[in-house]
N, C-alpha and C positions, 0 to 999 in steps of 0.2 A: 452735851454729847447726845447726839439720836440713838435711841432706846431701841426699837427692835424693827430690824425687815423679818421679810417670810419667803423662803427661795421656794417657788413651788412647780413642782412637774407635773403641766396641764393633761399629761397620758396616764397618771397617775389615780383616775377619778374610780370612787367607789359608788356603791347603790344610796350611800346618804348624800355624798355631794358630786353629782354629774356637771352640774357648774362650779369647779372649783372655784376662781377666781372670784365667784358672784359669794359664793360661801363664806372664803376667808376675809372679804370686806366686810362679811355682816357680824364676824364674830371676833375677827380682828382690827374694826376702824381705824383704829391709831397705827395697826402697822404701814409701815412701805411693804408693796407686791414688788416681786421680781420674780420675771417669769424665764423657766429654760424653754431653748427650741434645740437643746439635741447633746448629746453626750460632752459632757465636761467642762459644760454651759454653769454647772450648780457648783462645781470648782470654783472658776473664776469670777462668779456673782459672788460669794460668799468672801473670797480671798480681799474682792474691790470692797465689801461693806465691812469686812475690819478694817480695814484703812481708811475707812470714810470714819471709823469711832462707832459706828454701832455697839450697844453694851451686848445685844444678843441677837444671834442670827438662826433662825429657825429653819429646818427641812422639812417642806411638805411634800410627804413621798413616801416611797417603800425604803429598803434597807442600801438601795443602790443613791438615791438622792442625799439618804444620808450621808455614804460615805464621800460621794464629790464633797458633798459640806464640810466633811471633816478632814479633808484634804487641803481645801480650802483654807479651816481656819487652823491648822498646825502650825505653830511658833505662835500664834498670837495671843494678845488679851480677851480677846471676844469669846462669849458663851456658845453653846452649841441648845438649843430648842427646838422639841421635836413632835412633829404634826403628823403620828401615823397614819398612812393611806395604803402603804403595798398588800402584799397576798403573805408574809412574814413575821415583819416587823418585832425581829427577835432583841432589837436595842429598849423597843417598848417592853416587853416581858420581862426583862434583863433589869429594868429599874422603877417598875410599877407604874408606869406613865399609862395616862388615861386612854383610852382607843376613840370616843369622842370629841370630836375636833374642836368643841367650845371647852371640852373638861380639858384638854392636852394645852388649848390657850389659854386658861385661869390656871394653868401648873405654869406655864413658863412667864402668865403677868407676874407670880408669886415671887420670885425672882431668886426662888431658894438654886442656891447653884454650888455644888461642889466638884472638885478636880478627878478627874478618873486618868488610868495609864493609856496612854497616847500609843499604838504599838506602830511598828514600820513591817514591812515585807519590803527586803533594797527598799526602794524609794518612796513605794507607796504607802500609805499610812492605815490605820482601819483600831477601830476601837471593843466590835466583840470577837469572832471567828476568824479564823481561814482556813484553806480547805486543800491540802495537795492531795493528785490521783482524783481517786473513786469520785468523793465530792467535787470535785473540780472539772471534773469527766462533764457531770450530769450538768452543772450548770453552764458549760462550753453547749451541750449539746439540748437544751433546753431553750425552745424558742418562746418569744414572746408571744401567739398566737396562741401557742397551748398553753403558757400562762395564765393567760387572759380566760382562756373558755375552760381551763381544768383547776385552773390553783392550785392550789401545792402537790393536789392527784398527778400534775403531769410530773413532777420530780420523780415521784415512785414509780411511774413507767418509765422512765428514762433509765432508771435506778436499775430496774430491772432488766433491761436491756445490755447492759453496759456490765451490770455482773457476770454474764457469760461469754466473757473475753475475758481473755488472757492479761492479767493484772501485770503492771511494772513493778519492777526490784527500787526500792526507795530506800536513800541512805540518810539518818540521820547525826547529828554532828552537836553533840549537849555537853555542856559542864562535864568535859575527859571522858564523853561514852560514844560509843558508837552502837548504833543499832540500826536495824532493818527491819522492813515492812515492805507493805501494798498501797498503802493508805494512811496520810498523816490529818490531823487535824492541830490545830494553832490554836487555843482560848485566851479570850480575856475575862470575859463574863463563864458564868455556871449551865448557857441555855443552848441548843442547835435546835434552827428548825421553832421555835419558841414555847414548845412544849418536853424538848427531852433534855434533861439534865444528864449533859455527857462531864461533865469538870465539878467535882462536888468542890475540889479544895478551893476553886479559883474567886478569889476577890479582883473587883475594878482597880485595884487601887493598892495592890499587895508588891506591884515593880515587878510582878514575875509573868512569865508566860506558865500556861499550862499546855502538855502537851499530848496526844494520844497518836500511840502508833498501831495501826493492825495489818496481822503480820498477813491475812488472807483477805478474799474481795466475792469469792465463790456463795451463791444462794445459802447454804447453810451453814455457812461461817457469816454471812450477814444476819440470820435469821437467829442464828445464837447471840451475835455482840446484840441486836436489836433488845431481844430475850435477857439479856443481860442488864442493857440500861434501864429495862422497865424496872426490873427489881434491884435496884442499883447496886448491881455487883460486878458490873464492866471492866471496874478497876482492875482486879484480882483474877479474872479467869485467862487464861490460857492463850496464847496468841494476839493478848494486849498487855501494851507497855503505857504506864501515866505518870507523868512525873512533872515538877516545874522548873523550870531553868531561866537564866537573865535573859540567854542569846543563844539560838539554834538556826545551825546550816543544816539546808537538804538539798539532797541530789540524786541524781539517776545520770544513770549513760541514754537514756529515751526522752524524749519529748513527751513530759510529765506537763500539766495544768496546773494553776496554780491560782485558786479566788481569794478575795477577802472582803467580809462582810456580804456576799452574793456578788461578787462583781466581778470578773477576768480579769489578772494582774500579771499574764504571763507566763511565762516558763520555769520550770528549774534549770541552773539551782536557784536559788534563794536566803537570805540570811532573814532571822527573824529576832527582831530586838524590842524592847522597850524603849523610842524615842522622845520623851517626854510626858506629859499632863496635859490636859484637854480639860477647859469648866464647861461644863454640864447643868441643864436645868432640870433638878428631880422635883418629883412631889415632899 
């Protein structure tokens, strides 16, 4: 059976490897390169190299590259292996994976691989976050030009921008509750952004969604939930709802946004389920 490709996004390049391709040969010789030219290219490379029997298929990329890969390889036997490059890379923080592109390929030569919860948004699939409203807002409205020259700085101006408007009414739909908000977030993992611990309960691997709703979106309702999470007491204050459920519908009567794992997945409503296990290469 062939052991490992490397799906890698050539726009992808950081200040260590400006030639990607030249890099991954040198630290990955044994791998097969497969290279994207353009959205949903690292889908259908990843979906053809589990059918080809590859044991594990690598993402070289930010948290968007991953998730084509892991859309790609949902229902299969094939491993997921991960070569962070983006401006994020909150799946690397989320499971201790190396940020050095020869240290993150001697983690996935290692071959240590266990199964994490597989989650869906409808159809789409995504393994740490997703984002309706506010979050989803910023990254619909977040171009890759200020990406590239600000880095996560352009998200907090967008962020900021986008706070002084008029927030949507947002319905949520859990294990016999209903509840409302401004702003939902979806966890798998414990991390947003890969520094803020928004989901203290959430395990990879626990079958449950965690969930966060906030009920306002205004400067100093974000500046207190912000104020919150640093001292991890988010849970508990006042105009936020956490809780974990199998399956949650959301909805609005407005054309609400909707990412998952940094990526645009559309509209509300949405149903949000646990669809299976995904193996993963950890350290």
């Amino acid at each position: 059976m062939p052991e490992h490709v490397i799906i890698f996004n050539p726009n992808a390049r950081s200040e260590k490897s400006r030639d990607l391709a030249e890099t991954l040969r040198e630290i990955a010789p044994e791998a097969e390169l497969r290279m994207t030219s353009g959205p949903g290219d690292a889908r259908r490379l990843a979906a053809e190299a589990a059918r080809e029997g590859f044991r594990v298929v690598a993402a070289a990329g930010g948290d968007g590259t991953v998730n084509e890969v892991v859309n790609g390889l949902a229902g299969t036997a094939s491993a997921l292996g991960v070569l962070p490059l983006g401006t994020m890379n909150v799946f690397a923080k989320e499971h201790g994976l190396p940020h050095r592109l020869d240290e993150a390929w001697a983690n996935i030569r290692a071959g240590n691989v266990r199964e994490i919860d597989l989650l869906a948004a409808n159809g789409t699939h995504f393994i740490q976050l997703a984002g309706v409203g506010f979050d989803a807002q910023v990254v619909k409205e977040t171009t890759w030009e200020s990406k590239k020259n600000l880095g996560p700085l352009s998200y907090l101006i967008r962020a900021a921008q986008i706070a002084a408007r008029r927030p949507p009414k947002i319905t949520v739909e859990a294990g016999g509750r209903i509840s409302e908000g401004s702003f939902v977030l979806i966890g798998n993992g414990r991390y947003y952004g890969s520094k803020l611990v928004l989901f203290p309960k959430a395990r990879v691997d626990d079958g449950m969604l965690d969930v966060l709703i906030f009920r306002n979106t205004g400067y100093l309702d974000l500046a207190k939930y912000l104020a919150g999470v640093l001292m991890g007491r988010h849970t508990g204050m006042g105009g936020v709802e956490y809780f974990q459920v199998a399956e949650a519908t959301v909805r609005s009567e407005q054309e609400v946004p909707v990412e998952v794992d940094g990526e645009l997945s559309g509209v509300l409503p949405v149903t949000f389920r646990v669809a299976g296990k995904l193996r993963v290469c950890v350290p």
